[in-house]
N, C-alpha and C positions, 0 to 999 in steps of 0.2 A: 823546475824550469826557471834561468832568468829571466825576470822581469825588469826592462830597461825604462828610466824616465823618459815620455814619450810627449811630455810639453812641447808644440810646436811642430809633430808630425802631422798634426790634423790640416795645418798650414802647409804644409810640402803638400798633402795630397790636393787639397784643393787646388794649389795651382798646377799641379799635375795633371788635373781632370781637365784643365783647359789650356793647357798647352805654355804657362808663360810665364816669366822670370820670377824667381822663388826669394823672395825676402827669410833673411835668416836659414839660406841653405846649410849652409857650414855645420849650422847647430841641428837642423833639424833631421840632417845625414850622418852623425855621429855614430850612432849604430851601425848601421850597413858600412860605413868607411872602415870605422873600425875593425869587421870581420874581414873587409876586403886585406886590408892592412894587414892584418895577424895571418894570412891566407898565404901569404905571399913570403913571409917567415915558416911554411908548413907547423903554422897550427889554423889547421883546418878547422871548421865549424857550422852546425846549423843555424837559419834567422826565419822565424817564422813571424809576421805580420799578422795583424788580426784587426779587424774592423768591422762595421758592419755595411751595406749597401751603400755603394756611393761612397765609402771613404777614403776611394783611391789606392786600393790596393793591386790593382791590376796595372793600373797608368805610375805607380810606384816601382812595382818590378820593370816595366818597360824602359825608364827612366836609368834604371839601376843596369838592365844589360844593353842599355848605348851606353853608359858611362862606361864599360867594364870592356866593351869592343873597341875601343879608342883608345884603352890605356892597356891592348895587346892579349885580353881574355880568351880563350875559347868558353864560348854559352851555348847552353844547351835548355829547349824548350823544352816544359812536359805540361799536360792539364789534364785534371778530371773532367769526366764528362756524367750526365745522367744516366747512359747506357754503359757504362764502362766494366761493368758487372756482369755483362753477358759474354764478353770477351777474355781470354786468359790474360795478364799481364794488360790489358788495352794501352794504358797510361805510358807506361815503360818502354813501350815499343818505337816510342821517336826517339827516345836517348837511346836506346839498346842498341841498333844497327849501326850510328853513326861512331858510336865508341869500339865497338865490337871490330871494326874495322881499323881503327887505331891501336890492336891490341895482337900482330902478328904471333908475340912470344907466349899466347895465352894456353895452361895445359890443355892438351885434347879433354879428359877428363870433365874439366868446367867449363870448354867450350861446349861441349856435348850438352851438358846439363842444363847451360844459359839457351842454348837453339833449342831443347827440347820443352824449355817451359813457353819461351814465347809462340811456340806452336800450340801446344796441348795441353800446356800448366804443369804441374808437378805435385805429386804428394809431400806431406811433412819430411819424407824420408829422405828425400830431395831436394828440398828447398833450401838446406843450407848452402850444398853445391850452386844451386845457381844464384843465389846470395853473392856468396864467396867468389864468385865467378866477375855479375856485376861489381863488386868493391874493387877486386885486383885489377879491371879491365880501367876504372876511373882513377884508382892510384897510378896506372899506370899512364894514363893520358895524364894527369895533374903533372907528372913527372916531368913532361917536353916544354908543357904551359899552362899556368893557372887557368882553375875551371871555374864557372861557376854553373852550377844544376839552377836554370827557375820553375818553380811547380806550382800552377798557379791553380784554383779551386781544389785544394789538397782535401778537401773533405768528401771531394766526390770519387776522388783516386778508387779503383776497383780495387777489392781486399790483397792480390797479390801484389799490383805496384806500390800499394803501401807496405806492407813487409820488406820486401825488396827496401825501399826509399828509408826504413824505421831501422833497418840492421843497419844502413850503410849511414846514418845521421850518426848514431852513436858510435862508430870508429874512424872517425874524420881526422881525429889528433896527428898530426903529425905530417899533414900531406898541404899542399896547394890547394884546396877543395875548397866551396862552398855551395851550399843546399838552402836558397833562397826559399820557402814558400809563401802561399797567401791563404787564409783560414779567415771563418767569419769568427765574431768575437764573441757568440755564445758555442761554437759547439768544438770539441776536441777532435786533434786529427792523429795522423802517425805519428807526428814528431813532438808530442812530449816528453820531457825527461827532464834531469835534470844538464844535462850534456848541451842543450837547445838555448842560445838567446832567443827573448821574445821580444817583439817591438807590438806595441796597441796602440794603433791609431786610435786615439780617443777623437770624441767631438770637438769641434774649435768649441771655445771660448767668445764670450760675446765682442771683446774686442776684435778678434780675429775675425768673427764674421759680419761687425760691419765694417772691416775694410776691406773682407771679400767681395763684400756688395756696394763698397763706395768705388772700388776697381773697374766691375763690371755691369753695375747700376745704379749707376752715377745719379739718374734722376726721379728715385723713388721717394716720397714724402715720411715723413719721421714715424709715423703711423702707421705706414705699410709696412717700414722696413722692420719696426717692433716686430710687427705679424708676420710676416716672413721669418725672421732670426725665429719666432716661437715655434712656427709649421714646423721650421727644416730640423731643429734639436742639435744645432751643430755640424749637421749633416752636407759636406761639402758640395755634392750634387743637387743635394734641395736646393738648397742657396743659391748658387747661379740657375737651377732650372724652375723654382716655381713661379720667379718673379716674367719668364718670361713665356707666362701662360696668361698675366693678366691683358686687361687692353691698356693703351696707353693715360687712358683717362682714370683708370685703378692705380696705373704706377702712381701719376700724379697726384692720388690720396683725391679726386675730384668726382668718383664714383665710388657706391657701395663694393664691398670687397666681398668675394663667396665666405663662405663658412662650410665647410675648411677651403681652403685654399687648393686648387685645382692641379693636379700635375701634370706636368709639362711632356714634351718628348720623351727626352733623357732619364727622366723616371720612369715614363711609361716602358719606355725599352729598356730597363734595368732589372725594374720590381713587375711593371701590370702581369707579367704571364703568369707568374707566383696566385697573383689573385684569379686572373680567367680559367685558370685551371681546374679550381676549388668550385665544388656543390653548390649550388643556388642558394640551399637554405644557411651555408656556411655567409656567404656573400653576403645575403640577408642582417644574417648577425651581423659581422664587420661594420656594414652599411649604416645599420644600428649606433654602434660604437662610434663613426665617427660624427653620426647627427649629432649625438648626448659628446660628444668634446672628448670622447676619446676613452672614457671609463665609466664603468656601468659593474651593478651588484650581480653574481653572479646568478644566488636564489632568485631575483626577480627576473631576469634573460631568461631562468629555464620555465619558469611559470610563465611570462607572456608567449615564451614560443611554444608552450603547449596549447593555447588558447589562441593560436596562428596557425596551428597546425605546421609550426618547425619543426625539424627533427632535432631531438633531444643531444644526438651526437655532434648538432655542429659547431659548437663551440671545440668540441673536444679536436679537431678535424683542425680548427686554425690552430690551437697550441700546437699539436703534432707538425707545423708546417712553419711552429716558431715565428708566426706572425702578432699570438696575443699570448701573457703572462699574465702570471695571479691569480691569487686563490679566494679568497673573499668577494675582492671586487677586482674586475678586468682592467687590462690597460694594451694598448697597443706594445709590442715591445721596440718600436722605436719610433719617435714623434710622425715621421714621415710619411710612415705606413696609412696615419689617417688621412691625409690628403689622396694617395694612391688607391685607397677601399673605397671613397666614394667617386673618385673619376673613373674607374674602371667601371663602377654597377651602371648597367642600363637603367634607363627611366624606371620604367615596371615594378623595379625591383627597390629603385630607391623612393618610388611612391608604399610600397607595403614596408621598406624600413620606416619610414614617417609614423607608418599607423601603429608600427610595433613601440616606437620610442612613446610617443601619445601614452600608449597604453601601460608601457615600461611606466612613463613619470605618475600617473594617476594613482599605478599600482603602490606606488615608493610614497608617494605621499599618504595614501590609503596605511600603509605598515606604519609611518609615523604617526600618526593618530591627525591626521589632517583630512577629514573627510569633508560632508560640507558640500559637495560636487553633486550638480545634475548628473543622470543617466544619459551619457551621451554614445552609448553602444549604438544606436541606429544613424546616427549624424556619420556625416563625411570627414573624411581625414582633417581637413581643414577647420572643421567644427571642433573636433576632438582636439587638434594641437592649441584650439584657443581656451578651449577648456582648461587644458594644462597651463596656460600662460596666466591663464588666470589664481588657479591652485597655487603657482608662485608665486604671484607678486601677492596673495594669502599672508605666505609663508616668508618672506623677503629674499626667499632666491631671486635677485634677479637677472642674473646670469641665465638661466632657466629658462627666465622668461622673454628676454628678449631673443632670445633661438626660437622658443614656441611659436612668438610674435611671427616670427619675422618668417616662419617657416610656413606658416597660415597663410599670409600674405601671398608669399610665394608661389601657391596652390590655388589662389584664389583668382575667377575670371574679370568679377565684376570692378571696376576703377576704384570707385567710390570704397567698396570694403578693402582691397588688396591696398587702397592709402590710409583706410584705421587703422589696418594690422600695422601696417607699417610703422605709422605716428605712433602706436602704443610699444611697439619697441623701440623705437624713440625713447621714451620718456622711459623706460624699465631700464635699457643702456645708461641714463643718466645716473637714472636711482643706481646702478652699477656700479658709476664713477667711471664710466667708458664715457666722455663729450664727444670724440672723434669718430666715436659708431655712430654715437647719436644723431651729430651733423649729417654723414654719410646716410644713414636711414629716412631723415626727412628732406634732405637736399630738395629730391625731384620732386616733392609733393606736389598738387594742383587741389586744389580745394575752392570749389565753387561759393561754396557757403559760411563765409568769414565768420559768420557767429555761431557755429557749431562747436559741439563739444571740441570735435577732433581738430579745428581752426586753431580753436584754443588752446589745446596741448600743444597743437605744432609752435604756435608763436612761442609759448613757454619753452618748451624744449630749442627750438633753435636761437635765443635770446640767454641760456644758460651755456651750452655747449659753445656756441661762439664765445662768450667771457671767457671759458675756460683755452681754447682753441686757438684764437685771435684776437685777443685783449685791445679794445680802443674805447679809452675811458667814455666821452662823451656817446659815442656809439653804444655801449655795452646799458649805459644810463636809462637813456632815450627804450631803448628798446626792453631792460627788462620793466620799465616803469609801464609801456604800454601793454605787456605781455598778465601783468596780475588784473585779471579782468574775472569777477565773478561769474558763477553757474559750473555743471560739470566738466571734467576732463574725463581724457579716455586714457586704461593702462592707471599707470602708477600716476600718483598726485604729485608733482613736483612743483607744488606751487612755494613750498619751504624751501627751498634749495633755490626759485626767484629771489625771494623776501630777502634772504641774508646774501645773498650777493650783492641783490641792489644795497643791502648795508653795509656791505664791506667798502661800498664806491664812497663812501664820507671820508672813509682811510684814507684812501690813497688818492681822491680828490682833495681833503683836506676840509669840506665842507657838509655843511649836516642836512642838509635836504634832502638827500637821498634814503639816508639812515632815519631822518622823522618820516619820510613816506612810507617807508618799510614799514616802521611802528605804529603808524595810522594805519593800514591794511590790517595785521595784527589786531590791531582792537576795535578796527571797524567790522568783521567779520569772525572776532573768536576766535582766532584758528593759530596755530602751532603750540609746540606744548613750551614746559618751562625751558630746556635749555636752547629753544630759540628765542625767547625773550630774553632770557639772559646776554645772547650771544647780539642778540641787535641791541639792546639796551645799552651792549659797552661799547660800540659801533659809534651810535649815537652820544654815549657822556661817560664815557671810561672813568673820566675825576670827578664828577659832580655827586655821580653814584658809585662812587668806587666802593663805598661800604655796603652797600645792600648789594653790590654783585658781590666781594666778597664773600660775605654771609651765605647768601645760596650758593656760591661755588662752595665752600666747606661743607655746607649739608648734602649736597651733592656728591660731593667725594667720600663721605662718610656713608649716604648709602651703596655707593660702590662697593667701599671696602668688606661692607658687610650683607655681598652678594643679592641687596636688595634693588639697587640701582637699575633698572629697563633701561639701559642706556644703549644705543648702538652706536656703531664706529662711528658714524657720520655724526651725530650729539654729542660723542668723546671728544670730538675735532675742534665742533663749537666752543664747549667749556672751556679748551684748553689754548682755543683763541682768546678768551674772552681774561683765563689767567693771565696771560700774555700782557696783555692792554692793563692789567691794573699791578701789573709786576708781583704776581704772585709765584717768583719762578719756581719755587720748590713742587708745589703743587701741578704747573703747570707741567714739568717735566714725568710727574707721577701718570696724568690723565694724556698728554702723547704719550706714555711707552703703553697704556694699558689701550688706546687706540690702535697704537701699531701692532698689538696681538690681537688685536679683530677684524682688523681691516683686510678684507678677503685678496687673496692675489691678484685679479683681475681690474680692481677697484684702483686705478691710476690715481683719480683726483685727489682721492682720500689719502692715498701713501705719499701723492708728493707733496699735499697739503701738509699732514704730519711731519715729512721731512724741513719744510719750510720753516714750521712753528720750530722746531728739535734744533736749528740753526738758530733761530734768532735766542731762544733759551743759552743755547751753549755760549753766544756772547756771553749774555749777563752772566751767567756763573761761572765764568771764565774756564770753560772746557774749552780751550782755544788750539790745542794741538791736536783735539778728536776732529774739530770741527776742519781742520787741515786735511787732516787726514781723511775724510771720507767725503768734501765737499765736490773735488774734484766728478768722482763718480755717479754722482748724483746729480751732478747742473747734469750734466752727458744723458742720463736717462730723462732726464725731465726733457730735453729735444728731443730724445729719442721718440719720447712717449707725446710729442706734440703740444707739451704744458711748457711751455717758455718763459711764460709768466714765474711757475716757480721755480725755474732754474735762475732768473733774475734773481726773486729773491733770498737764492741762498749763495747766488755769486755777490750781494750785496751786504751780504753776514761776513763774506768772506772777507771782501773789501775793508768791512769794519777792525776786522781781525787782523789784517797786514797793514791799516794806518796805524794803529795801536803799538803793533809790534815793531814800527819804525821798518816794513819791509817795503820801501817806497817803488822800488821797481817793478817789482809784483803788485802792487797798491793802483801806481798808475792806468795801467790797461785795463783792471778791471774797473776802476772809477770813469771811465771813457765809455765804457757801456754799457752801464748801470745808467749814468747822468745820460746816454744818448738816444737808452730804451726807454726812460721815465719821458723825454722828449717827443719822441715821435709815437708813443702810446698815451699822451695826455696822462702819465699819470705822475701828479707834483710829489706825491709819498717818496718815488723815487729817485728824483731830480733833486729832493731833498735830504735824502737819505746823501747821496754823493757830496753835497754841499758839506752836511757834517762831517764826514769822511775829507774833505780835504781841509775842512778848521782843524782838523785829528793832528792829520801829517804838516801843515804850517807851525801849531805850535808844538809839536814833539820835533820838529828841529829847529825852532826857534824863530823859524820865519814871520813877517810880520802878514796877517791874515788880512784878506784882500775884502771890502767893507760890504760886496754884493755876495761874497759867501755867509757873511756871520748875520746878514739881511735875512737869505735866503732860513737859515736854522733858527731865525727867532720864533717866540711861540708867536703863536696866531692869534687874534683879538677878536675877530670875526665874529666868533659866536662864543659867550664864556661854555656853554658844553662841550667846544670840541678842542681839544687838546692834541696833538698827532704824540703819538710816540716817539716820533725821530727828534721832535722840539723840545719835548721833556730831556730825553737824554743827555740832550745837546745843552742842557742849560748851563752848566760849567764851564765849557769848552767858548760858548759865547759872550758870559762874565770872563773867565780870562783873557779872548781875542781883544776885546774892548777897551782892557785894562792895558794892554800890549801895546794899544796904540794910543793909549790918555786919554781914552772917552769914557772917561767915568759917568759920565752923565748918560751914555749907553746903558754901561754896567749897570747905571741904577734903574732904568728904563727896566733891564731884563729881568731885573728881583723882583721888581713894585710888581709888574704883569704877574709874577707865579706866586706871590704872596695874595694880589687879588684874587688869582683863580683858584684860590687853596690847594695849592699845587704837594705843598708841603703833610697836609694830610691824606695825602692821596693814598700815600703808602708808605713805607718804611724806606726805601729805598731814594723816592724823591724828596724825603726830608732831609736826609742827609745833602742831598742837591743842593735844593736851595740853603740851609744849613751853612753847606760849604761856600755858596756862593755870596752870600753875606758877609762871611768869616773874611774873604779876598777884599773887599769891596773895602769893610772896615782896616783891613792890614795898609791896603795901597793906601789910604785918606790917613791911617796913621791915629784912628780913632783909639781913645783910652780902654773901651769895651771889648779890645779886638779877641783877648783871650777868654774873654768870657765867649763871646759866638763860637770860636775853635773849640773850646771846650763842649759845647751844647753839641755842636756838631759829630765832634769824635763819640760824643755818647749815643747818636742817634747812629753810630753808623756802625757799634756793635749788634744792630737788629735789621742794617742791610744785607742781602745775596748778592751784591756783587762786589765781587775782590777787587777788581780797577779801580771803582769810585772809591773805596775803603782806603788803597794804596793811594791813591791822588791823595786823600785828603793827609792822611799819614804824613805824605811830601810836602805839601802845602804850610801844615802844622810846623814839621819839623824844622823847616827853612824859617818861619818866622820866627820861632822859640831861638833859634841859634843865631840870628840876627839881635834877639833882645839878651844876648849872653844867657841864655838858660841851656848849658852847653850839655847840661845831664839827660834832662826832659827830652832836647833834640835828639839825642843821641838814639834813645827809645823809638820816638817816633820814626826817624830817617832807617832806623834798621830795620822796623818793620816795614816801612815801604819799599826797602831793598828787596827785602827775601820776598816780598809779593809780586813785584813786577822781575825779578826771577824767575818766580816758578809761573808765572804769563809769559815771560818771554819777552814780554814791554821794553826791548833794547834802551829804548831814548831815554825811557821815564829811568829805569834801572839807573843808567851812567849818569841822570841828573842827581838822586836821590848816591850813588858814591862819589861824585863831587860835594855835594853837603855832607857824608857822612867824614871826606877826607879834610873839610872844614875843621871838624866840631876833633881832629885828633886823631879819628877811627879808620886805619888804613883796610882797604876793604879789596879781597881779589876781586878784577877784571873776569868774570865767567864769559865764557862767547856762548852764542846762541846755541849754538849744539851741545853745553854744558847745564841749559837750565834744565834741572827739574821741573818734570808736569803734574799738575793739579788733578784731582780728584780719590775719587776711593782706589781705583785701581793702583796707586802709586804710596797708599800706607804701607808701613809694614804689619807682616801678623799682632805684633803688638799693639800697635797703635787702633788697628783695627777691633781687638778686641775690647779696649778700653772706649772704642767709641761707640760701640754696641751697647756695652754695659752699662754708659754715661747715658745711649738715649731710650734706656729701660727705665730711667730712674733713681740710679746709684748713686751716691755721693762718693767725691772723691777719697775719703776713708772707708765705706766701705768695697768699693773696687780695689783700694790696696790692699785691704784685706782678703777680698778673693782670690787676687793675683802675686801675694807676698812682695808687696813693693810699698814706697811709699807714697803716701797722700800727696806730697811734693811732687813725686815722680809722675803721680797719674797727672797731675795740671800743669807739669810740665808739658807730657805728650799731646794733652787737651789744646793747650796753648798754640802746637805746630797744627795740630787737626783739622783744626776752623776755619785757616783761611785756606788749605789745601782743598777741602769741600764745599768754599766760596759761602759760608755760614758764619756768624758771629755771636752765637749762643746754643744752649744747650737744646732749649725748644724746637731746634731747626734740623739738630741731629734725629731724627726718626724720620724725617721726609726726604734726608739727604742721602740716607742710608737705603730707605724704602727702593728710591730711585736708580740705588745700584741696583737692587737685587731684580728690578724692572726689567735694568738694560740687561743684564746676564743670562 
């Protein structure tokens, strides 16, 4: 059978289902046009459609025979029915008479044979006459005017209308004809073969359905609309039909949302009779499946429903009905179904799935050797699901456990308990990296008694989830500083997940109070383990301490590697914050990718966390067309997912990445709100982040740099601990705006500061900084010394990760060297700052660095942007790759020529291109640069 690209049919049917102008028809009609087309040249042919419920295959054929009656068709209807097996021919009998009637010159012989089957059927012996009979009767109608047959539910066709319809598919060639039908997408009908095009409505695509649902629900909150795109699986009818089951205050994301998501009319009247039909105890299971999120182990479903007294066969009963797959462990077979299993069960029934799942999750934790549990067999349903919420958050399911939570509650009479359960899934959703459940679950709380445990989680919990949800610096301050208050909580402990927030507010306030309270909490009560002290400690003095966080970051990473490390995704995040802050990129890129293969699917905060740090990394190591390339996707889910905060900051990586590369029109809008969101959320990190971003683009085109931007990127004096990361960076870029405008007295202002704050030992990378800004300082004043700082500098800047600062200074170098006639020396330098801000992409800086190189004699081709080569591993060749494997094993460049029959010349040759292509400047940095590929692959 053909199989046709079906990209974009899922988009025809959805607006199909709803009646209204179809974006990208032309393309999404290919198919069917095309058979109508060749129809009408008599090469007839079969198109069978296939989807699953709700994918618009019925409102597709509808679609297909008004188009086909307007441009002079005759159409002809046919449908299976459920009972169609009790009748001979049932199906065929609406086309049979109206053609039969068109077909005066038909022999007696096969008209005989056609009238006797639609009466009484016919045996095998027969059936080819009245076969033969129908074909000649529609060849001969094609004959006056192109036909089109549609047959819609072809899988329900009674056995002889499908013979009939299966002989007449495969000899269509040559005639006017065409045999439209609609088939679900698991099961085979007549018309296979290879003779048949097929078309498969696949599911939209996430694009596609949120503009299905920005068309038709226009006012759903970023958070609902995630959860709806996840309920529906793509599923055009979910899509427009589940959102409008919720209340208006669920659209608005300002009430708790059910679990799962309730279905609507349009489903109900689709799918529900599938389920009303089915055995009580099957419904049971189902009801099951969708409490536990849709998939469940198959061995422990048949053991609790023996211990329920279910029948052993009802599982068996939904697969036969093609509602669940799988063999080990169960799954709905299409997302949808789980919202349709529980809105169809009556109460009764979805109170004994409660008590079956309880006893499911008990069970599964019991097999994994998680025992540990009270005897809660005589306790009420409600007892037992808290039981289970508690076994998880044990075990750090806590996914788990805020369903358990929340399911307790749910069942429970009394206020006062149905607001713990509540709060405790609260606080489990956090540990989840859900904030928008979490908000949503404590919202409506009422608590009488402010200094109770459960007071106390709620303030925590709703004082975390806001930072993450609705970020407002001074707000988010206030509130988690009041929120760490000694004695119990209830549920999960998220008093870690307070403490490093409120130290993250020193970031991107710029001041350290928040971050020394964090650290006084901390050692006023003992509590978090090392990689939260780690991760507030660089909060609080990223340069002061930069050597003893580095130290424990390496012993850290060291027992990772050697699977001894207890680390979870949420501690991987911290450390690799805390890399970040003291520029330890190689490492920090190793500890994000091994977070992002922990970080459970469900866990938002943690993935766009991750995402955020993987952005700001890619600057520095100059991954700057990866970071192009996927950053788009990614701000988009961060709204999606109601985390705005980090779609800011990786639209603010972006920002960095298009002043850099001199893409100023792309540069501007995003610098516009970045500096407008840093504005109206109090937060200076990123008000100043844009300030650097436009020193960026002033001088990469030469402009003279306006005195309240290069203010704005000075470092800070405030407190010698706190240093921002956006000032360090910036510290070049502020020594040269300075020097642009003859304020040398500036310039010297911005060295003395990073020299006082030992800025220069902070790491490898800010030595070079200051280093280089020194070098400037002495060239413009015209000092005798100047080549000796250049010189210091270029040597500190073989042991930095970022290629930019390395090609700046290269440029820097090279311009002064060729100004003092050292026209050899420049030549060196300027061509390696060419081929670096090439393979960046660095437009401005590139065409300054071949203006100096066309100084010094050295004509140099003009590459355009679309010609630069991109950085990293992916972009070695086999060779080069292997030589840099070999080099970070240990090798010397004789003996890798020797392995490879080349010469020692030849390997440091390729070594030579290697280094700055992996944004590396020595051999020791090769195994972390490498590590990190094999991370990302």
């Amino acid at each position: 059978m053909g199989r046709s690209n079906t990209r974009g049919y899922g988009a025809l049917a959805a607006a199909l289902v709803v009646g209204t102008p179809l974006r990208g028809r032309d393309e999404a009609l290919t198919g069917i046009g095309m058979a109508l087309d060749r129809a009408r040249e008599h090469h007839g042919t079969a198109v069978v459609l296939r989807g699953g419920p709700g994918s618009g295959k019925s409102a597709l054929l509808r679609w297909t025979a008004d188009r086909a009656v307007t441009e002079g068709w005759q159409v002809f209807h046919l449908a299976g029915t459920h009972q169609g097996a009790l009748v001979p021919f049932a199906a065929l009998r609406s086309l049979a008479y109206p053609v039969l009637n068109t077909s005066p010159d038909l022999p007696y012989s096969l008209r005989s044979a056609f009238l006797d089957a639609m009466a009484v059927g016919v045996g095998s012996s027969d059936a080819l006459l009245a076969y033969s009979a129908l074909w000649q009767m529609l060849f001969a109608a094609a004959r006056a005017c192109p036909t089109l047959v549609i047959v819609d539910d072809c899988h329900w066709l009674d056995p002889g209308s499908a013979r009939a319809l299966a002989f007449l598919a495969h000899r269509l060639q040559g005639s006017r004809l065409v045999i439209l039908a609609a088939a679900p997408s698991h099961r085979h009908g007549p018309f296979d073969g290879d003779d048949v095009k097929e078309i498969v409505l696949d599911a939209l695509d996430d694009t596609s359905a949120a503009a299905l649902l920005a068309d038709h629900h226009p006012g759903l909150a970023p958070l609902v609309r995630s959860t709806v795109m996840a309920a529906a699986g793509g599923n055009p009818l979910a899509l427009l039909d589940l959102p409008a089951a919720l209340t208006s205050r669920q659209r608005r994301g300002e009430a708790l949302l059910p679990d799962p998501l309730p279905a609507g009319p349009a489903l109900d009247r689709a799918l529900g009779g599938r389920f009303r039909e089915l055995p009580a105890d099957t419904r049971t299971v189902l009801s099951l499946m969708a409490i536990a999120a849709g998939e469940v182990e198959r061995k422990l479903v048949n053991s609790v429903a023996e211990n329920l007294g279910i029948s052993p066969n009802a599982i068996a009963v939904a697969e036969r009905a093609g509602l669940v797959v799988g063999d080990r462990v169960l799954c709905f077979a299409e997302p949808v179904y789980r919202s349709v299993a529980d809105s169809t069960a009556p109460a009764s029934l979805r109170r004994k799935a409660y008590a079956a799942w309880a006893e499911y999750g008990l069970a599964r934790y019991d097999a994994l050797g998680h025992r540990g549990r009270a005897d809660t067999r005589g306790e009420d349903t409600a007892a037992r699901l808290e039981a289970l919420a508690r076994a998880a958050t044990t075990r750090g399911d806590w996914n788990v456990a805020v369903r358990a939570y929340q399911r307790a509650g749910d069942l429970t009479t009394l206020p006062a308990e149905r607001t713990r359960r509540h709060v405790a899934a609260g606080s489990a959703a956090l540990r989840a990296g859900r904030p928008g459940l979490a908000l949503a679950l404590t919202r409506e709380s009422d608590i009488a008694d402010g200094r109770s445990a459960t007071a106390r989680t709620l303030q925590l919990v709703r004082a975390c989830a806001e930072y993450e949800t609705a970020f407002f610096a001074e707000h988010a301050r206030r509130e988690l500083a009041d929120a760490l208050k000694p004695g119990p909580v209830v549920g999960a402990d998220v008093r870690d997940e307070t403490v490093l927030r409120l130290a993250e507010l020193s970031s991107l306030l710029h001041r350290p109070g928040p971050a020394r309270q964090a650290l006084d909490w901390l050692d006023r009560f003992g509590q978090g383990g090392a990689p939260l002290r780690i991760a507030v400690t660089a909060q609080l003095a990223a340069t002061s301490r930069a050597a003893g966080s580095r130290a424990q970051l390496h012993e850290a990473a060291d027992r990772l590697d050697t699977a001894q490390g207890p680390f979870d995704a949420r501690e991987l995040v911290w450390l690799a914050d805390t890399a970040l802050r003291i520029d330890e990129t190689a490492l920090g890129n190793h500890l994000v990718s091994t977070a992002l293969r922990r970080v459970e699917r469900d866990d938002r905060t943690r993935l766009h966390h991750c995402w955020a740090l993987q952005a700001d990394l890619m600057v520095s190591a100059g991954r700057w067309a990866e970071l192009r390339r996927i950053a788009p996707s990614r701000i988009e889910a961060a709204g999606r997912d109601g985390l705005a905060r980090r779609g800011v900051d990786i639209r603010a990586q972006l920002l960095m990445v298009c002043s850099y590369q001199g893409r100023r029109d792309e540069a501007e809008p995003l610098l516009r709100q970045v500096r407008q969101w840093g504005v109206d959320h109090g937060s200076v990190h990123h008000v100043q982040l844009a300030a650097h971003a436009a020193c960026v683009m002033a001088l990469a085109a030469g402009d003279e740099t306006p005195a309240d931007v290069v203010g704005l990127v000075a470092l800070p004096v405030a407190d010698d601990s706190l240093v921002s990361t956006v000032a360090r960076r910036a510290h070049v870029d502020v020594v040269q705006a300075a020097l642009a405008r003859e304020d040398i007295a500036g310039a010297r202002r911005q060295h003395d500061r990073a020299v006082e704050l030992g800025l220069d030992q902070v790491s490898a990378d800010m030595a070079v900084r200051v280093g280089h800004g020194e070098a400037l300082i002495s060239a413009h004043a015209g000092a005798p010394d100047t080549e000796d700082r250049f010189r210091r500098a270029h040597e500190a800047a073989r042991k930095s990760s970022c290629p930019f600062d390395r090609a700046r200074l290269a440029l820097d170098y090279g311009s002064w060297l060729r100004r003092q006639r050292e026209t050899s020396a420049a030549r060196t330098q300027l061509r390696a700052a060419h081929d670096a801000f090439a393979r960046l992409g660095a437009a401005p800086w590139r065409e300054r660095a071949r203006r100096e190189l066309r100084a010094t004699g050295v004509s140099v081709r003009d590459q355009g942007a679309e010609e630069t080569p991109t950085s990293g591993v992916l972009f070695l060749s086999a060779q080069e790759r292997r030589i840099a494997r070999l080099a970070a094993a240990g090798l010397s460049n004789r003996q890798i020529a020797d392995q490879l029959f080349i010469s020692p010349r030849t390997v440091g040759s390729h070594l030579y291109k290697v280094f700055p292509r992996l944004g590396i400047s020595s051999r020791r940095e090769l195994r972390s640069a490498l590590r990190d590929f094999d991370d990302r692959t």
